[in-house]
TIRO-2110 file (N, C-alpha, C; in Angstrom, 1 decimal):
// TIRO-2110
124.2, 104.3, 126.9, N, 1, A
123.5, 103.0, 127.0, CA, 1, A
124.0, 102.2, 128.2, C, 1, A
125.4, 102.4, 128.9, N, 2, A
125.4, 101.8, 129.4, CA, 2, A
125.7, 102.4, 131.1, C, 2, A
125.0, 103.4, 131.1, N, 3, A
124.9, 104.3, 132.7, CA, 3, A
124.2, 104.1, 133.2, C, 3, A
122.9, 102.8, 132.9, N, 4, A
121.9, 102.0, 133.6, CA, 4, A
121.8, 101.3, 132.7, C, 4, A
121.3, 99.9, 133.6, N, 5, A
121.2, 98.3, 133.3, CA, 5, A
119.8, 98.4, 132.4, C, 5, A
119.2, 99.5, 133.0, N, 6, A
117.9, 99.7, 132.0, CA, 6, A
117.9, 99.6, 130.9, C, 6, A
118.6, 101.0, 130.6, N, 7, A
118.9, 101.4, 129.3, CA, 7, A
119.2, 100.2, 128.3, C, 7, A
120.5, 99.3, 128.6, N, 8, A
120.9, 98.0, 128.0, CA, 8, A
119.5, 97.1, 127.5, C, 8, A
118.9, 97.4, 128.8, N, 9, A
117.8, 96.1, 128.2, CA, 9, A
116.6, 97.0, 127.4, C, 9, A
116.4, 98.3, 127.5, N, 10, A
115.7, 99.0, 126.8, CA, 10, A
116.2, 99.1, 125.6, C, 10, A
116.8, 99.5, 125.2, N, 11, A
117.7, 99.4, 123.7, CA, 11, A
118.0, 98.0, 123.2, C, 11, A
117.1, 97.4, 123.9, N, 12, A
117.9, 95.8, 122.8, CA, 12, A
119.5, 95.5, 123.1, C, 12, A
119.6, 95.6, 124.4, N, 13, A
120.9, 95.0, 124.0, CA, 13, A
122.1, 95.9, 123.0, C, 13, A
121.2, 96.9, 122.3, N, 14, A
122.4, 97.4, 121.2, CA, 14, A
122.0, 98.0, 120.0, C, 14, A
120.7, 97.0, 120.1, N, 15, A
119.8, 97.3, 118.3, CA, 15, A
119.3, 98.1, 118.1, C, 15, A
118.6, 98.7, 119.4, N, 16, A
117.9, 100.1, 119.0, CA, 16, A
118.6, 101.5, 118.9, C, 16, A
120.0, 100.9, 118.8, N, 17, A
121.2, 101.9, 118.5, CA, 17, A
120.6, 102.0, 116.7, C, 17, A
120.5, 101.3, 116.2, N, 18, A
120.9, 101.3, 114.7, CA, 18, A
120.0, 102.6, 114.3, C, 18, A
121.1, 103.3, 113.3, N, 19, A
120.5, 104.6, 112.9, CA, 19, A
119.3, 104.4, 112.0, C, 19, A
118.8, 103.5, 111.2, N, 20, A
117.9, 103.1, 110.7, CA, 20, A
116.9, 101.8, 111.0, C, 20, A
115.7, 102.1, 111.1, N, 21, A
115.0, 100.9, 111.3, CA, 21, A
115.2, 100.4, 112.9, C, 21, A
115.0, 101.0, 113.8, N, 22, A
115.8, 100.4, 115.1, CA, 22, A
114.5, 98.8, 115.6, C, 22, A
113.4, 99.4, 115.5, N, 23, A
112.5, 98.6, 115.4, CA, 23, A
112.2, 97.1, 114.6, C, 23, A
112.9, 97.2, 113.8, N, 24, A
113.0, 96.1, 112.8, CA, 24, A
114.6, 95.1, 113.5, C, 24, A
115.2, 96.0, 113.3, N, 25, A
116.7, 95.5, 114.7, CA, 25, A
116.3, 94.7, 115.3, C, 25, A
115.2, 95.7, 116.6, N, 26, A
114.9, 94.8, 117.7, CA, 26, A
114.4, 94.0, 117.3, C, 26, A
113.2, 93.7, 116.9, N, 27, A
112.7, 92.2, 116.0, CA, 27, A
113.4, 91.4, 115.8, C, 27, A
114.3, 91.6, 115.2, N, 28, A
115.7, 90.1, 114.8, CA, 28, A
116.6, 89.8, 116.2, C, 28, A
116.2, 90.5, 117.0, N, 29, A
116.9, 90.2, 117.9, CA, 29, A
116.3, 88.6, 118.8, C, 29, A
115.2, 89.0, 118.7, N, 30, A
114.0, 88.0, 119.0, CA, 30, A
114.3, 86.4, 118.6, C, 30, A
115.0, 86.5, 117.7, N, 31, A
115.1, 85.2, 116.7, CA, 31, A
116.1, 84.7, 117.0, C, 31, A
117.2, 84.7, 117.6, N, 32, A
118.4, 83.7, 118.2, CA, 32, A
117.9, 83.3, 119.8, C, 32, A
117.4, 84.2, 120.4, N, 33, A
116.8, 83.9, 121.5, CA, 33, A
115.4, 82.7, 121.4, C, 33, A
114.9, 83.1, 120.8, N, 34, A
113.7, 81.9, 120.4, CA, 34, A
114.4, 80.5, 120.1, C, 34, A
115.4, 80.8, 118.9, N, 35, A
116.1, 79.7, 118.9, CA, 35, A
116.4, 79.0, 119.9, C, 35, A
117.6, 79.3, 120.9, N, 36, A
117.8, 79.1, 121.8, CA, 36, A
117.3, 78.2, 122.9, C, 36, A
115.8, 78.9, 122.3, N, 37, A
114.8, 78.5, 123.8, CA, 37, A
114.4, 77.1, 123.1, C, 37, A
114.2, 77.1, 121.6, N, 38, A
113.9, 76.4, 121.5, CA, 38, A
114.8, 74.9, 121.4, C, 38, A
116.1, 75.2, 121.4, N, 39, A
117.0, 74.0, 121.2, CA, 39, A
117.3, 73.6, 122.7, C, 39, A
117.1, 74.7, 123.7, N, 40, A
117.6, 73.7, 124.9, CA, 40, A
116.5, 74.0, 125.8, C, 40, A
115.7, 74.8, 125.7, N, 41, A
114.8, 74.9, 126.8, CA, 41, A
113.0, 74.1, 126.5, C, 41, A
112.6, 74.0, 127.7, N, 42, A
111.0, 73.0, 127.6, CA, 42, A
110.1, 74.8, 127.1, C, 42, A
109.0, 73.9, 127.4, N, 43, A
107.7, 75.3, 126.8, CA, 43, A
107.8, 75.9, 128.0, C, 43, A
108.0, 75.4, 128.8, N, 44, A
107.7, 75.9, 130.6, CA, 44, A
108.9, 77.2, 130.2, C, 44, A
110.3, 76.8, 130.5, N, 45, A
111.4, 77.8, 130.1, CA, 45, A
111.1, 79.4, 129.1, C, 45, A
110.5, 78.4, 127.9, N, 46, A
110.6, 79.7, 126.9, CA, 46, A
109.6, 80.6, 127.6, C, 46, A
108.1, 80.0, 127.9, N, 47, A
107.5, 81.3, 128.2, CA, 47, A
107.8, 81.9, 129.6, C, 47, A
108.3, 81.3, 130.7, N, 48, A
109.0, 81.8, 131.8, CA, 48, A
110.4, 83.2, 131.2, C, 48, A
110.7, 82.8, 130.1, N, 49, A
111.4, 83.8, 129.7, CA, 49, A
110.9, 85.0, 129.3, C, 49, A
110.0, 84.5, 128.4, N, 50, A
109.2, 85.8, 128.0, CA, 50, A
108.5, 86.4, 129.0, C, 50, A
107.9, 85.9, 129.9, N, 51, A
107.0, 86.9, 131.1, CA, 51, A
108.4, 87.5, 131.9, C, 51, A
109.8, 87.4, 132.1, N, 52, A
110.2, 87.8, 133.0, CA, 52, A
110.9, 88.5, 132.3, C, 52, A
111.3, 88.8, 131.0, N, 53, A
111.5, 89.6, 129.6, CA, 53, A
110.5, 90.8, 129.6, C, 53, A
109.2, 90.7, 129.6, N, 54, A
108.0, 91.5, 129.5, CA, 54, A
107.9, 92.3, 131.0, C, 54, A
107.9, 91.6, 132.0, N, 55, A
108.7, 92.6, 133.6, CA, 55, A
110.0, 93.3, 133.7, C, 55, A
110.5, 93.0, 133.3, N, 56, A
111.7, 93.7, 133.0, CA, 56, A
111.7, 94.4, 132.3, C, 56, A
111.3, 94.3, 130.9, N, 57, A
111.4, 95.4, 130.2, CA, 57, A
110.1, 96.4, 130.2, C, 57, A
109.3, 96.1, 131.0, N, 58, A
108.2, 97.6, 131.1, CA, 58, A
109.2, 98.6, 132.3, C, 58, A
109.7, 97.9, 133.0, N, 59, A
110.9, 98.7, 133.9, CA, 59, A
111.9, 99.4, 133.0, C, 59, A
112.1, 98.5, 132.4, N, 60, A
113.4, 99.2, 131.8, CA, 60, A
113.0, 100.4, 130.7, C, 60, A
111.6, 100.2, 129.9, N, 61, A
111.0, 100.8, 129.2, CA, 61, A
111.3, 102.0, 129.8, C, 61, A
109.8, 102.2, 130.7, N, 62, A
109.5, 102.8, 132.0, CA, 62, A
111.0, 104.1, 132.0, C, 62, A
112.0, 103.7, 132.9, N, 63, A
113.2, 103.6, 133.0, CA, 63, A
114.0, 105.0, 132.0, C, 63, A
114.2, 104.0, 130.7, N, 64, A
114.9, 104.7, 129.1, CA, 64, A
113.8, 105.8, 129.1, C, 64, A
113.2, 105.6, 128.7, N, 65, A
112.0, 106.5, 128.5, CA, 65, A
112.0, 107.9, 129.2, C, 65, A
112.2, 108.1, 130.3, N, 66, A
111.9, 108.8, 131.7, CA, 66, A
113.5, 109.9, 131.4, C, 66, A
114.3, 109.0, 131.5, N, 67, A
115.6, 109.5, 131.3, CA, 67, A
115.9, 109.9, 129.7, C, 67, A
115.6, 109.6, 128.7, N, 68, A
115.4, 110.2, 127.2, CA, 68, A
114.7, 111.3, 127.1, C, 68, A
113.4, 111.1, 128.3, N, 69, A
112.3, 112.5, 128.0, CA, 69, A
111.7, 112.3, 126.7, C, 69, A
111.4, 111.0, 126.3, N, 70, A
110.6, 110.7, 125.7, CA, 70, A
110.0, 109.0, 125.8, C, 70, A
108.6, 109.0, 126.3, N, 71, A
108.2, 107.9, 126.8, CA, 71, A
108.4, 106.5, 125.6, C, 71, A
108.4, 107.0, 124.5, N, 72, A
108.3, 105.8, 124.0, CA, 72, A
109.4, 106.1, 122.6, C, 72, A
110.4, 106.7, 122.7, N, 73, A
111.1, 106.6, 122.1, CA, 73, A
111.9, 105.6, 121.0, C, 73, A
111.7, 105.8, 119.8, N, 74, A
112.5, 104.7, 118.8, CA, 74, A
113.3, 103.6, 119.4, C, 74, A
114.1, 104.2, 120.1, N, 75, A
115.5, 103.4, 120.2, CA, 75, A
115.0, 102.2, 121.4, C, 75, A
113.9, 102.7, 121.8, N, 76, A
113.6, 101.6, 123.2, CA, 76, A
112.8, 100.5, 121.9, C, 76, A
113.4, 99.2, 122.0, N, 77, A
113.0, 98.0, 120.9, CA, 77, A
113.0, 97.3, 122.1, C, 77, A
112.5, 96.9, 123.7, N, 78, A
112.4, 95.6, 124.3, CA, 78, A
111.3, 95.1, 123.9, C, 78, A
110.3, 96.4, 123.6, N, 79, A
108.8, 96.2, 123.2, CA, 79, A
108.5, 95.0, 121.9, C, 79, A
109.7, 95.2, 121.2, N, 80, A
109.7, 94.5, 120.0, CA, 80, A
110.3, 92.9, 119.9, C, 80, A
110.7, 92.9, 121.2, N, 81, A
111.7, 91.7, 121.2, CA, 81, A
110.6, 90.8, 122.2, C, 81, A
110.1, 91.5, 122.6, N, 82, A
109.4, 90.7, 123.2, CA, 82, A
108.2, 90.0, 122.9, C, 82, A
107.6, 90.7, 122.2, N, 83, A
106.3, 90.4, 121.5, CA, 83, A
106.9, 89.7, 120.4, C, 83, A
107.4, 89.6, 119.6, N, 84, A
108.2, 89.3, 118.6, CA, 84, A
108.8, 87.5, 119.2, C, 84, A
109.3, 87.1, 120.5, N, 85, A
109.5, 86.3, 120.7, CA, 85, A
108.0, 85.4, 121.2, C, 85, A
107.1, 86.4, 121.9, N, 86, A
106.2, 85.9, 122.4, CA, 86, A
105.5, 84.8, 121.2, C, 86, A
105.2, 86.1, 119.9, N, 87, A
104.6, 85.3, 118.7, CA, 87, A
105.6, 84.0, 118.1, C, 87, A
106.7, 84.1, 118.2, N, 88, A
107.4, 82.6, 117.8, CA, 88, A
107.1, 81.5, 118.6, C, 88, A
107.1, 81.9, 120.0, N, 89, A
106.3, 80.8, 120.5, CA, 89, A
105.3, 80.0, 120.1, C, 89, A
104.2, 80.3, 119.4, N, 90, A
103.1, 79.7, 118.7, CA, 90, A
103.4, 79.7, 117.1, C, 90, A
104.4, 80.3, 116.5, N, 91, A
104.3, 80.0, 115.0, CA, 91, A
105.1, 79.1, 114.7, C, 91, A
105.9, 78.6, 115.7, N, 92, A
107.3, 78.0, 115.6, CA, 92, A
108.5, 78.7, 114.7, C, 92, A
109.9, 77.7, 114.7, N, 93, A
110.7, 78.6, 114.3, CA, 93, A
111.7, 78.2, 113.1, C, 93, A
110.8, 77.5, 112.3, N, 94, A
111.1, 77.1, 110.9, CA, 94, A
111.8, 78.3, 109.9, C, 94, A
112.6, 78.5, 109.1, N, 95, A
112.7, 79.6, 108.8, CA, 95, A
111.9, 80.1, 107.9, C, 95, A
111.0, 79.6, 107.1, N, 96, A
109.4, 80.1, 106.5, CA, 96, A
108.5, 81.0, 107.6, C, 96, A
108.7, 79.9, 108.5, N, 97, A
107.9, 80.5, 109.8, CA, 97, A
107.9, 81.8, 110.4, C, 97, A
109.6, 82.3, 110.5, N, 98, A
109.7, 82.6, 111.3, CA, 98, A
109.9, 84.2, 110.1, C, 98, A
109.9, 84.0, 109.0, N, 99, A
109.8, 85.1, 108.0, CA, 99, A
108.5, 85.9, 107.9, C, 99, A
107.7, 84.3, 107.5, N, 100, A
106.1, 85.0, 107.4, CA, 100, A
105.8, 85.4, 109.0, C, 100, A
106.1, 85.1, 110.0, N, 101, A
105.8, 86.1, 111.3, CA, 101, A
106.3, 87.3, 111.6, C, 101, A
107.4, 87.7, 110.8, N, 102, A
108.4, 88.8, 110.9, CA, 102, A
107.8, 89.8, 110.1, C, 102, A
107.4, 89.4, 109.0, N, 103, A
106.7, 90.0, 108.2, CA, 103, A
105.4, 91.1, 108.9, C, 103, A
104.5, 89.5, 109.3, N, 104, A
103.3, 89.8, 109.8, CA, 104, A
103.7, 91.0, 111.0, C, 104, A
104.3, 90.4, 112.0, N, 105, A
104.6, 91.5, 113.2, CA, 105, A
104.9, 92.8, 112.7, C, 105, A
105.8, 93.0, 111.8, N, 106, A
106.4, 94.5, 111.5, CA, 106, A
105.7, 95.4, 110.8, C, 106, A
104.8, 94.5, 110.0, N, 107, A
103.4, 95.2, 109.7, CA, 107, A
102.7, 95.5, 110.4, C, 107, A
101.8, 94.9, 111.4, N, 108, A
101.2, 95.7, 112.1, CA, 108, A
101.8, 96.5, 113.2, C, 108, A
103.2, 96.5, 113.6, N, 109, A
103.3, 97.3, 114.4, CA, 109, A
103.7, 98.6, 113.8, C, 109, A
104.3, 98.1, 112.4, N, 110, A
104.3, 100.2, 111.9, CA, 110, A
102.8, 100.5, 111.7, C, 110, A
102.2, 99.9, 110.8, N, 111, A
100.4, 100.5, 110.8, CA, 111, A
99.6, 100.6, 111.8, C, 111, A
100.2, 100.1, 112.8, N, 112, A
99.5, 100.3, 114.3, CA, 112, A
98.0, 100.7, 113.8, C, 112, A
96.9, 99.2, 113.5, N, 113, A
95.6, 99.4, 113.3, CA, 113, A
94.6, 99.7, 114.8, C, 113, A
93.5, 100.2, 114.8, N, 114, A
92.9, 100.0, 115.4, CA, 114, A
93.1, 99.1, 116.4, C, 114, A
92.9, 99.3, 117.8, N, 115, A
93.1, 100.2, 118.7, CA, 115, A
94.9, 100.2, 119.0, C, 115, A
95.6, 99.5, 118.4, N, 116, A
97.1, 100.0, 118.6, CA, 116, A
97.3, 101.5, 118.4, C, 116, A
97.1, 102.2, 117.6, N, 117, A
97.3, 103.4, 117.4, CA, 117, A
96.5, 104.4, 118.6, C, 117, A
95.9, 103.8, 119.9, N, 118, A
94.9, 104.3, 120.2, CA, 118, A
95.8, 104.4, 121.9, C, 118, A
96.4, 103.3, 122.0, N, 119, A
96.9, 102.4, 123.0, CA, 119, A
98.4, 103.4, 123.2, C, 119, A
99.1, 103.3, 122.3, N, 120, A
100.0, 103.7, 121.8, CA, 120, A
100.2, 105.2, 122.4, C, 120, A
99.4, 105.9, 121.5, N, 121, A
98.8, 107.2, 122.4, CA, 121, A
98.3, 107.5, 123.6, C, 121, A
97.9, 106.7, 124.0, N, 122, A
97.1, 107.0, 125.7, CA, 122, A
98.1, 106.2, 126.8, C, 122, A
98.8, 105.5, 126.2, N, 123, A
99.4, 105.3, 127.2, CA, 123, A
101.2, 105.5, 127.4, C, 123, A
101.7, 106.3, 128.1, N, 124, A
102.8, 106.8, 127.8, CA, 124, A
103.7, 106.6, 129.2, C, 124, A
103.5, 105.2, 129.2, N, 125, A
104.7, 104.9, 129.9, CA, 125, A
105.5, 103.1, 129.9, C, 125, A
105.9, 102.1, 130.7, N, 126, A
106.6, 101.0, 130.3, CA, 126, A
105.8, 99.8, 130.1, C, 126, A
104.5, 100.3, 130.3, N, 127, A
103.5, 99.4, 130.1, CA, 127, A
102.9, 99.9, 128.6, C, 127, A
102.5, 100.5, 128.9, N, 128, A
101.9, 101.2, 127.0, CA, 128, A
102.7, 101.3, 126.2, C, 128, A
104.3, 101.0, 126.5, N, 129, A
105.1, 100.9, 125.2, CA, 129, A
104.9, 99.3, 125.3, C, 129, A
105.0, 98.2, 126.0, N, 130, A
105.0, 96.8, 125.8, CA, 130, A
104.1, 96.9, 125.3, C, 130, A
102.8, 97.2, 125.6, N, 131, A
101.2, 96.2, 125.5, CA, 131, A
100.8, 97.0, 124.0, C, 131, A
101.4, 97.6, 123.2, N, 132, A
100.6, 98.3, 121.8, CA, 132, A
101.6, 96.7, 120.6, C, 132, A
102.4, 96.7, 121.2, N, 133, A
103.8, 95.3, 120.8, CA, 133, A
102.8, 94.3, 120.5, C, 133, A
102.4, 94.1, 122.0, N, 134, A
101.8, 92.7, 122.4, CA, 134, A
100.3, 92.8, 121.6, C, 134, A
99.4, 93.6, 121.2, N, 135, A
98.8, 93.5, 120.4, CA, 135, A
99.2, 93.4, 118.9, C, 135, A
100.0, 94.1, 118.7, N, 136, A
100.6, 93.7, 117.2, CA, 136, A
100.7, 92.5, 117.3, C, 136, A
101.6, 92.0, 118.1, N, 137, A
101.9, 90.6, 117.9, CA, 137, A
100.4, 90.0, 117.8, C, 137, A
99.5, 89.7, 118.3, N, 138, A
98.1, 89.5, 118.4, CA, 138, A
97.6, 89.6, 117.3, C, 138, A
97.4, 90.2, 116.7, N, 139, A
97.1, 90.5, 115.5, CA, 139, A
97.8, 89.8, 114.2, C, 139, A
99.2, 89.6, 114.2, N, 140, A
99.8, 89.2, 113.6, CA, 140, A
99.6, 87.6, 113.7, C, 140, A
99.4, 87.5, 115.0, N, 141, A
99.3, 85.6, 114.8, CA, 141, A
97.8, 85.2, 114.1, C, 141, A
96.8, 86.2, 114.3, N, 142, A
95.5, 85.8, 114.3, CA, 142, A
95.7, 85.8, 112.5, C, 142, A
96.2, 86.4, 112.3, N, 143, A
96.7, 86.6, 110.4, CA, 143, A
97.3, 85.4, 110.1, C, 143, A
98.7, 85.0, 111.0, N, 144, A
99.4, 83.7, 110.7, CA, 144, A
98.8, 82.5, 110.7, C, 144, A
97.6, 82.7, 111.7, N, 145, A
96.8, 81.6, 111.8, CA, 145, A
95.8, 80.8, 110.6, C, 145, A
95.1, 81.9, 110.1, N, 146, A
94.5, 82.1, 109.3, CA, 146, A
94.6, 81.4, 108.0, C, 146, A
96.3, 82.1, 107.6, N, 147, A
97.2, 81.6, 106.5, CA, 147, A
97.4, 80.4, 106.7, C, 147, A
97.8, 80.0, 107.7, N, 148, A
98.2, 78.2, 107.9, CA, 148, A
97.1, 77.4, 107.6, C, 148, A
96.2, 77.6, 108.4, N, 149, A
94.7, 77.1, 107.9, CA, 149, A
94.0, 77.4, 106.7, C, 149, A
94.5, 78.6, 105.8, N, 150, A
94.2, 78.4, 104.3, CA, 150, A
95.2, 77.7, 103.3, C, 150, A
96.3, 77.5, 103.8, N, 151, A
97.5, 77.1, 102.7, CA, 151, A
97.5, 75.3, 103.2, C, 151, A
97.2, 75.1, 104.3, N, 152, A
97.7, 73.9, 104.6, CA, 152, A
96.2, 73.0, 105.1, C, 152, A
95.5, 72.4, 104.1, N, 153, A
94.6, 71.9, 104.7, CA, 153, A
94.6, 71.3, 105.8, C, 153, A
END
């Protein structure tokens, strides 16, 4: 993990070490950072974070990947941290919030619906592991959205 700077940020920092679930890892990882962003940083900051999070880690993807000999490998979670932070952006980070988004996200990124599953497959390098994420996440807010506007007149 630590014989390139890649690798670090491709593995989450650590999480996509975990022998179980590395995916779900990376996700939680998302949530102190969000925090974060949200206690000291403006809107400008947080998503300047996330776009330079999302460059970075299609490199670093890219990168892990290349050197594992497998493009999209379990243990690479930047994909998950990123998208995962992107969607807190918009759900906020209440801890209701930030459950029903966790939820939502991890479900569609294991069922990978239509065209994730498609994306996923066709594209086998540090960009097609980010952008199958970033549709999950997509998907997942259009659900969160949905629910807010059914539960909350």
């Amino acid at each position: 993990m630590l014989h390139h700077p890649a690798h670090f940020v491709a593995l989450g920092f650590g999480a996509g070490l975990a022998p179980k679930a590395p995916g779900t890892f990376g996700t939680l990882v998302a949530i102190p950072i969000a925090l974060a962003l949200r206690a000291y940083g403006s809107d400008a900051a947080y998503v300047g974070v996330v776009v330079l999070l999302l460059v970075i880690g299609t490199w670093a993807a890219h990168e892990t990947g290349r050197a594992l000999g497998v493009p999209d490998h379990g243990g690479i979670v930047i994909d998950e941290i990123v998208a995962f932070l992107a969607m807190l952006f918009f759900t906020g980070t209440t801890p209701l919030r930030i459950a029903f988004a966790f939820a939502l996200f991890r479900f569609f990124d294991i069922v990978k619906p239509p065209p994730i599953r498609q994306l996923d497959a066709a594209m086998k390098h540090g960009v097609g592991v980010m952008v199958d994420d970033l549709v999950a996440a997509g998907y997942a807010l259009l659900v969160f959205a949905v629910g807010q506007r059914l539960v909350v007149p």
